[in-house]
N, C-alpha and C positions, 0 to 999 in steps of 0.2 A: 296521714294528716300532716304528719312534718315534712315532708316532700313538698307539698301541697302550698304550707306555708313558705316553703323555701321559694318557690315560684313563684306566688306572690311577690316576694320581699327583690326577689329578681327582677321582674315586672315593675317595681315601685322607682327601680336601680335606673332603668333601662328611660325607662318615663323621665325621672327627673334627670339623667345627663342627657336626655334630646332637650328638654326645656332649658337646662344650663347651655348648652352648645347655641342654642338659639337666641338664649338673651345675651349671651357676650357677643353672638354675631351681628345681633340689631344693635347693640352698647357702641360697637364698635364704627359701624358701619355710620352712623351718627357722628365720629370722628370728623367726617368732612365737612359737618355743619360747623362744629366748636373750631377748626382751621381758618375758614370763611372769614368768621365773625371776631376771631380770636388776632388776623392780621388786620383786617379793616380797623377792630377796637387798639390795637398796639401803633398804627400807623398814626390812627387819629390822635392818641393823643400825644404822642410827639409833635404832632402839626399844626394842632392847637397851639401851641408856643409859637410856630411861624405865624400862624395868622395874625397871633398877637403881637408879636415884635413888628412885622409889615403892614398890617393891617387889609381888608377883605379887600376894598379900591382897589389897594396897590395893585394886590394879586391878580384880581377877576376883574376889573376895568380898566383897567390902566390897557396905554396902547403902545407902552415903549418895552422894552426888554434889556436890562441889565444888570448884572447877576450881583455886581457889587454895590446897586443901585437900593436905597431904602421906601422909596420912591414908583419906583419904576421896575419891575417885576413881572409881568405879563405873563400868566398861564399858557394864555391861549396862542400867542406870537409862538414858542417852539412846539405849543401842541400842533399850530398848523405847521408847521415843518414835518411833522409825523402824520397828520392828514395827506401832504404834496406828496410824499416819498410811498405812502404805503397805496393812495391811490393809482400812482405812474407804476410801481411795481406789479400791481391787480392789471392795470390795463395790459400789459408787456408777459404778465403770466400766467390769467387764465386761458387766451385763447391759445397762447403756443404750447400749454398742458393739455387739455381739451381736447386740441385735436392730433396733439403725441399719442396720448391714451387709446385714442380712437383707430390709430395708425397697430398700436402693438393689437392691439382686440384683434381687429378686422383686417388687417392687410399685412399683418407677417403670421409664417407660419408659427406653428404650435412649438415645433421643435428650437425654434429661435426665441418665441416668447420669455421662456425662462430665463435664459439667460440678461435679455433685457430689464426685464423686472428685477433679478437680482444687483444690476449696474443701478436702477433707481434707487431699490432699498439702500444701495450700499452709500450713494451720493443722499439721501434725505437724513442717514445718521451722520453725516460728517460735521462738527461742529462748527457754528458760521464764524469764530473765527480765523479758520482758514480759509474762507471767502474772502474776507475783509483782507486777510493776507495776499489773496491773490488778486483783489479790485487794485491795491497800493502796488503792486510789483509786477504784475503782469497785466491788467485791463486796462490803466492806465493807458499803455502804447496805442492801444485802438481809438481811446477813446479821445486821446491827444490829437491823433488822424483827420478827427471829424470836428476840432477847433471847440471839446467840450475839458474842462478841467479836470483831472483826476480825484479833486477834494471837493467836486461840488453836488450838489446836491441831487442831479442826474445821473451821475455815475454810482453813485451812492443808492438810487432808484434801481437803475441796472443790476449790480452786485443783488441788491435783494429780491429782484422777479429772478433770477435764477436761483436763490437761495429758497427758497419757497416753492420755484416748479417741478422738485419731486416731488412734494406733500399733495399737487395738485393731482401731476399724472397719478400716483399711486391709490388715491381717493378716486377719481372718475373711472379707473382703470376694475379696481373694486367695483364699483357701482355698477359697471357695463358687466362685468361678470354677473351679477347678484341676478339681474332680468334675465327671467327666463327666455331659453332658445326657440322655443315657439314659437313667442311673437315675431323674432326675425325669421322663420323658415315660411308664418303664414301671411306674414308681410309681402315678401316674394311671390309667392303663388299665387298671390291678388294682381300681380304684374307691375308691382314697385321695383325700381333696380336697384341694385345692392345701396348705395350712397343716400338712394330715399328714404330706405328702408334704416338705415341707421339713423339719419338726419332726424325725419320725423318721427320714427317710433320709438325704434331703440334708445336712442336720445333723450327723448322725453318721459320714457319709463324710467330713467336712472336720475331723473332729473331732482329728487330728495338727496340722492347720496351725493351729486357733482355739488349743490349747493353747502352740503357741509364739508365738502374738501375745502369749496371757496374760503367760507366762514373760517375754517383751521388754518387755512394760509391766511386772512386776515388777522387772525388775534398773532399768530407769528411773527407779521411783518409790525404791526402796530408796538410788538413788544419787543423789539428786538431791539437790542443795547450795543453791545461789544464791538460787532463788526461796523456798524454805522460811526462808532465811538472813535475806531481806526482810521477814516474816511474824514471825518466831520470835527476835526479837532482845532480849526481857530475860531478866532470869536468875531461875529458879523453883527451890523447893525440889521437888526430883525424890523424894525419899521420902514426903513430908510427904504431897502429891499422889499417889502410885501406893499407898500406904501406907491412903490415908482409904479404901478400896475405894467409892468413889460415882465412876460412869462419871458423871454429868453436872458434875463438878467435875474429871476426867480431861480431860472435851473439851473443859471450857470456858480452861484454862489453860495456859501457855505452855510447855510441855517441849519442849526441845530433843531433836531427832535429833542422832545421832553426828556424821553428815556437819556438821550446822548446829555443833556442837561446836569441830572441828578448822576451818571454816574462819572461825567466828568469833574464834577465840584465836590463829593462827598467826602475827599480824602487830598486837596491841594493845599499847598502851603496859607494859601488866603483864606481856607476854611473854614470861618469859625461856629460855635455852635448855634449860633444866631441861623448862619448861611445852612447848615444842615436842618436845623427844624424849616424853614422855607422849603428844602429839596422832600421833605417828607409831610409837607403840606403839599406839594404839588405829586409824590406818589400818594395820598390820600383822593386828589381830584381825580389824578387817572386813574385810579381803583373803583371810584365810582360811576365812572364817566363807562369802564370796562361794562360793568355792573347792568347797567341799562341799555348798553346794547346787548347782553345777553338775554336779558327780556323780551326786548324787541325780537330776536331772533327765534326765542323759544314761543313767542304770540306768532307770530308769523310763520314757523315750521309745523306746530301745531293746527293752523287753520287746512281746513279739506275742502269747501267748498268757497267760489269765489262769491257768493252771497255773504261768507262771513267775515270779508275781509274788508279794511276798512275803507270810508264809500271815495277816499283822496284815492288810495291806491289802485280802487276796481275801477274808478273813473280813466285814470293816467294808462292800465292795459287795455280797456275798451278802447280807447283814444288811438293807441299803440296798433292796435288790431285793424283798427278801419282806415288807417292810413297806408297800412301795409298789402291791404287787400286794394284797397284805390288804385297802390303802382301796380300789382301781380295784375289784376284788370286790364289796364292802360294799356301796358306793355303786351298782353297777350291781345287786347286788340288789336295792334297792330303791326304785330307780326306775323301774327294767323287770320287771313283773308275768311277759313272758311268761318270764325266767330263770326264775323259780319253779315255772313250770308245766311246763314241755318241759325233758327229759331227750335229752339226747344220749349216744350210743350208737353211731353210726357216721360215715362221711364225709356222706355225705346229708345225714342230723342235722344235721350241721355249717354246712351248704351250705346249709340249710333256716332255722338260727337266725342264720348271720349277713345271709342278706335280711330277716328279718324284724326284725332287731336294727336293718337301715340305713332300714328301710320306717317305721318304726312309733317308733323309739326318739325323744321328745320332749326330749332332752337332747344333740342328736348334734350340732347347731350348735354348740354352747358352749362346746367346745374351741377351736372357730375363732373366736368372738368375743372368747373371753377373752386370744389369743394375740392376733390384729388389735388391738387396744384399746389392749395392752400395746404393739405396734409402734409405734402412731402417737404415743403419750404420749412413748415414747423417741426415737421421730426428732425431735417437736418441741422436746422438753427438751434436747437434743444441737446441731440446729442453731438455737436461740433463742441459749443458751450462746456459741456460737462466733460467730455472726455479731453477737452484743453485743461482742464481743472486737472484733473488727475494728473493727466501725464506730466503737466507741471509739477506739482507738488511733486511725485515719484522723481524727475527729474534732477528737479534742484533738493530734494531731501536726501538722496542717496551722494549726490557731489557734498553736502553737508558734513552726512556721516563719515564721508572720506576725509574730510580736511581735521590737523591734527590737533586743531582744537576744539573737535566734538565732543560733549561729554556725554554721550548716549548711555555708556558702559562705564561710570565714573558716578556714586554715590555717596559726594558729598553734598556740601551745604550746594545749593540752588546750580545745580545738574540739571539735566535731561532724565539723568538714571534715576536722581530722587524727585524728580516729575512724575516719572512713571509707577514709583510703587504709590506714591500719595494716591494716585491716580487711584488704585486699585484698592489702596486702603478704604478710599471714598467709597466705592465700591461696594464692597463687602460691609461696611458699615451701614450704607441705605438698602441695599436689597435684605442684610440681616434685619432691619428694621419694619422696612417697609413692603415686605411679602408676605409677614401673618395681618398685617392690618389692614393690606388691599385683598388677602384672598378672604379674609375673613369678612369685609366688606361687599363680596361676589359673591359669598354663599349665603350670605344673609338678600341678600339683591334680587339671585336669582334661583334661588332654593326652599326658604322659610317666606322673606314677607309675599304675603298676601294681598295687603290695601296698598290699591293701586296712589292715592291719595301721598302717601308717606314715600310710595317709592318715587313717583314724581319728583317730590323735597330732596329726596338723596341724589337722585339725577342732575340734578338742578345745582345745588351744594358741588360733585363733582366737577360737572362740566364747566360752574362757574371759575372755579379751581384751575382745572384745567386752562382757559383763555386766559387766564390772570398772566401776565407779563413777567417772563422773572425778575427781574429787576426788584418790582414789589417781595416779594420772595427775600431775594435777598436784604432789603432794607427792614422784612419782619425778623430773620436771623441775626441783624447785626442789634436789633433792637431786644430781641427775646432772650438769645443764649448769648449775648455778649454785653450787652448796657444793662440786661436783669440779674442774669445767673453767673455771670462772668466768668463762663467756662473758658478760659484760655491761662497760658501760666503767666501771663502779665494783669490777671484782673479786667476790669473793663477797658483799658487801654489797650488788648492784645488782641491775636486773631489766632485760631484754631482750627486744625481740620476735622474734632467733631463737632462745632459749629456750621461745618460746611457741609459734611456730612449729614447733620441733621438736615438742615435745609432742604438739601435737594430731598432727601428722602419727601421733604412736604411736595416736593415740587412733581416728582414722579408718582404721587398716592392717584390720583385723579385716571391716568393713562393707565396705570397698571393695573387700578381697580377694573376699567373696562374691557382691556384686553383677557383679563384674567374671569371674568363675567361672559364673556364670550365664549373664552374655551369654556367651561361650564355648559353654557345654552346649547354647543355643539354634541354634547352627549346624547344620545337617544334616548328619550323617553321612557321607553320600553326597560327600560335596564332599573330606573326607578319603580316603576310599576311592578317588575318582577319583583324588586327588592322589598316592598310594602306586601306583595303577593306572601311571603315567605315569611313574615311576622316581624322586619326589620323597623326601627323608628328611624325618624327620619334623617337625624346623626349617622345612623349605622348606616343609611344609603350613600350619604354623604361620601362619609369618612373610606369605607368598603367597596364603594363602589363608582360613584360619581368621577370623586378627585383617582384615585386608577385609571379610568377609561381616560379623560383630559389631563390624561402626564402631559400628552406630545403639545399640547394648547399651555400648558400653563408653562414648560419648560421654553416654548417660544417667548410668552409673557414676561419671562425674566431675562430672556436675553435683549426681547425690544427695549428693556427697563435698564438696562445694563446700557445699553446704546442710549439711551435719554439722557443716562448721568453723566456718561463721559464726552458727551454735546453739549452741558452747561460752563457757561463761562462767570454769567454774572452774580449768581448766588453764592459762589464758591470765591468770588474776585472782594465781594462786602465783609463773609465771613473766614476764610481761610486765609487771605492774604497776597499778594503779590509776588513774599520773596519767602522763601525758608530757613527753617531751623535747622543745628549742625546735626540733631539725633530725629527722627521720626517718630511722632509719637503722638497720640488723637489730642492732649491738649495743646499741642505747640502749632503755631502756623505752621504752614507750604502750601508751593507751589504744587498743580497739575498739570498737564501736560496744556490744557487752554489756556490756564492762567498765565502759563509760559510763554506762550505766544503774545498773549496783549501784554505783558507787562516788558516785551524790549521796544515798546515806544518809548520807552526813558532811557534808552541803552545808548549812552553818549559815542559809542561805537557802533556804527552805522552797520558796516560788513558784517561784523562781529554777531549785532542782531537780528539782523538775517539770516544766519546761519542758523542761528537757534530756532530761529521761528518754522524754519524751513525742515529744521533736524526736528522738531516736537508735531509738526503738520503729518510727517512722514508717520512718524511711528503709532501717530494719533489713526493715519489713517490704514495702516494696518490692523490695529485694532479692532475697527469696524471693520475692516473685511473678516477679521476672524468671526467676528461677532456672528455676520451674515453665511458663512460659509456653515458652522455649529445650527443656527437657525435654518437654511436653506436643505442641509443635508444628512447633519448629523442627526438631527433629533427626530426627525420623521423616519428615518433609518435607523433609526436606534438598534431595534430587536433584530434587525439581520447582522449590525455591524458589530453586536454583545453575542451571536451566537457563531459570528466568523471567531470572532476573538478566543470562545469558550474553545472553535473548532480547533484551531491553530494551534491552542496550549494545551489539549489533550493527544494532540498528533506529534507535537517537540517530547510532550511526558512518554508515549511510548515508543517514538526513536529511541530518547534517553534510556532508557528500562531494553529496551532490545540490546543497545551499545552495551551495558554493562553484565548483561547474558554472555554473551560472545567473549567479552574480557574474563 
């Protein structure tokens, strides 16, 4: 009888820690809702005081643009600057991602693939202000060549369609993976050639994932501050210029994006808090402005059928379609004599015209050369690009390190060397923060909830999260833990590196939630099933079994996340600060190794801050390579490289033990 009860009371134990494990992970996981709502409601009401100091006209009708202007304010004048830049970038980066992607899939071998993929991964973690660093010092020369300005707003376009075309290739490149190989091998054997069989089928089955690589490289470009900020730094008459309607004086001249707007003004001598609540009324409009196009996107990814799609847009691809089919017609009549003469009429017919169509037709290569042609011009332009980037940066980073004013290995006040531990301080402060609340958000996601309803909300809440621009990010940290809680040792007047620290952690919850969701879904089924087989609840599968099997997924999780952080510039640039403190230490500002870099455009020493930039790009981008090398090889190798290791240290133990036999 008291056994009996003991089991019970076990039993009762066992019950209510799966239900506790459960509701802190749904408690939690709800995190991203209160994030959402909690920087939209912090934004706004800071920006309510610009609206009211300018008033809504100014803002959102007015057609001039001047920052010091009470008057004349214009939203929409730098927001098109961010429309011009991030459209010309989309045009310039999805087709030469696209058809990179499509080059690594299909037409390099297997044993080269890796390597390639790991040169992408390691170029999509690199922070875009060493982009910006390299458009100002080295793209510049090319682009001087071709009679376009280095600060203007084409070059600025450029610099970010390659800053964006690993996010592309490495998404498409995924996606063409995901399709199954059947469809290509039964593509073929219907007598489509290899190029058809990718173009129209293969293509078209990846065709959900290539569109949200797009979408990922558009909120990227759209959000992107720091390196446009390096580029795009005098002040242009914004009507004068959108107003003259001539596109080659639109692209040859300096318009500010909104983003370049707010975080060139936040923090200048002409400052005041007038001009700040304005710059946080206009991250208020582009937080909203973000907002709805993620809706748009999420109505639009969600429709299946084109009956459900709205009757403007099914009008505009029917349109699309029978225009396309008109030329493919035209042109095939009259290049192939025998359409003209044979009439079909039945399957036969059919069967009859299209051997004769593949036998005879002198035009039937051309599809495949014209696509091949297009491939190779794109992988070369793509990795010529990237690998100029690199060798750069290694080039002039390591002449840097040489000269005897580096401070690489030198750990005082605003170093390179106290760049780097900030760096890593940052570091460890957000991953310590931000891996029970994203993994604890992934097993509530994809382990306990059930209604589909509520996990939609979290999705949604996430992803919106995720597109949000840092910039916003940063103007909710300089608002939240510095103007509310005045974590820094100066009060609200100061800046801190756990203020920036926090931050980003906000900024990384959204990616590392899904990546870390992933490794999860990647576990076999079968492993829970046995574990509920066995009398486990569903904690215990969790905890026992689950999170074990997805080390190697969640260990990659935290190194992607690790890479996320040390690619931010701008949330860490509002809260942590520009310059450092003499001692390190989470309430005091510093620098990081990005911040380092944007912050020697004030460096009245021209050589001087090049060097630095060039010395913190270098070491920055070491980093990433380790990052990728640990994620690439160490961690899926783990258990062979932990039982060389065991080997090794029990074969030195019994030399040792023999040696002192013999002695």
């Amino acid at each position: 009888m008291e056994l009996k009860i003991k089991k019970i009371s076990l039993i009762q134990k066992l019950k209510f820690f799966s239900f506790s494990t459960k509701l802190i992970a749904g408690i939690v996981s709800c995190f991203s809702g209160v994030l959402l709502f909690g920087i939209l409601g912090f934004i706004l009401v800071r920006a309510i005081q610009g609206f009211q100091d300018y008033g809504f006209s100014a803002i959102l009708l007015s057609d001039k643009f001047d920052i010091n202007s009470t008057d004349n304010v214009s939203f929409w004048l730098p927001f098109t600057g961010t429309v011009i830049t991030t459209l010309i970038s989309l045009l310039i980066a999805v087709p030469l991602g696209i058809k990179t992607a499509v080059v690594l899939k299909f037409r390099i071998r297997k044993k080269y693939q890796k390597c390639l993929r790991i040169a992408i991964e390691t170029l999509a973690g690199i922070p875009s202000v060493i982009f910006g660093l390299f458009a100002i010092q080295s793209l510049k020369s090319i682009v001087n060549l071709i009679g376009i300005s280095p600060y203007s707003i084409l070059n600025a376009s450029i610099m970010l369609a390659f800053m964006i075309l690993p996010t592309i290739i490495a998404m498409t490149y995924n996606s063409l993976e995901s399709v199954d190989s059947n469809l290509f091998s039964n593509t073929i054997a219907l007598g489509c050639t290899k190029t058809k069989a990718i173009y129209k089928v293969y293509k078209k089955a990846a065709k959900s994932g290539i569109i949200v690589g797009v979408i990922l490289a558009t909120g990227r470009a759209i959000g992107e501050t720091m390196a446009l900020s390096m580029l795009l730094q005098s002040e242009s008459d914004f009507s004068n210029i959108l107003s003259s309607g001539s596109l080659a004086e639109i692209l040859s001249s300096n318009i500010k994006t909104i983003s370049v707007v707010i975080s060139t003004n936040m923090f200048t001598e002409n400052s005041t808090e007038s001009t700040k609540s304005l710059l946080f009324a206009y991250g208020f409009i582009l937080f909203v402005i973000i907002m709805i196009f993620n809706l748009i996107v999420l109505r639009l990814t969600k429709t299946k059928k084109n009956k459900n799609l709205p009757k403007f847009l099914l009008f505009i691809k029917e349109q699309y379609q029978w225009f396309f089919n008109l030329i493919y017609n035209v042109v095939e009549y009259v290049l192939f004599p025998f359409r003209r003469t044979f009439k079909i009429k039945s399957i036969d017919d059919t069967l009859i015209y299209i051997e004769k169509r593949n036998k005879d037709y002198k035009f039937r290569t051309g599809y495949v050369w014209y696509k091949v042609f297009w491939e190779i011009i794109c992988f070369i332009l793509c990795f010529a690009f990237l690998s100029w980037l690199t060798l750069n940066i290694v080039a002039f980073g390591i002449n840097a390190w040489s000269q005897p004013s580096s401070t690489v290995f030198s750990y005082s006040k605003n170093t390179t060397g106290q760049a780097f531990w900030n760096t890593i301080l940052v570091i460890f402060v957000s991953i310590l923060i931000g891996l029970p609340l994203s993994l604890l958000t992934a097993i509530y996601l994809n382990e306990f909830s059930k209604n589909k309803t509520i996990k939609r909300i979290i999705y949604f809440f996430l992803d919106s999260l995720g597109a949000t621009p840092s910039i916003l990010f940063g103007m909710f940290g300089l608002l939240f833990f510095i103007y509310t809680l005045g974590w820094t040792n100066q009060g609200i007047k100061g800046f801190s590196l756990i203020a920036g620290a926090l931050t980003v952690t906000i900024v990384i919850i959204p990616s590392f939630s899904r990546t870390i969701q992933h490794a999860l879904n990647q576990v076999p089924n079968e492993i829970r099933l046995n574990g509920f087989a066995l009398g486990c609840t569903a904690s215990q599968v969790v905890r026992k079994l689950v999170l074990p099997a997805a080390f190697t997924g969640l260990a990659t999780s935290i190194v992607l996340a690790i890479g996320r952080i040390l690619s931010e510039t701008a949330p860490l640039y509002l809260t942590a600060g520009l310059t450092s403190s003499s001692q390190i230490a989470l309430i005091n500002p510093g620098q990081t190794l990005t911040t380092r870099i944007y912050g020697q455009l004030t460096n009245t020493n021209i050589q001087e801050g090049v060097n630095i930039m060039y010395e913190s790009a270098f070491l920055t981008i070491i980093l990433v390579f380790v990052l990728i090398i640990v994620g690439y090889y160490i961690i899926p190798n783990w258990k062979f490289i932990k039982n060389e290791i065991i080997f090794s240290f029990y074969k030195l133990k019994n030399k040792f033990k023999k040696q002192l036999v013999i002695k």
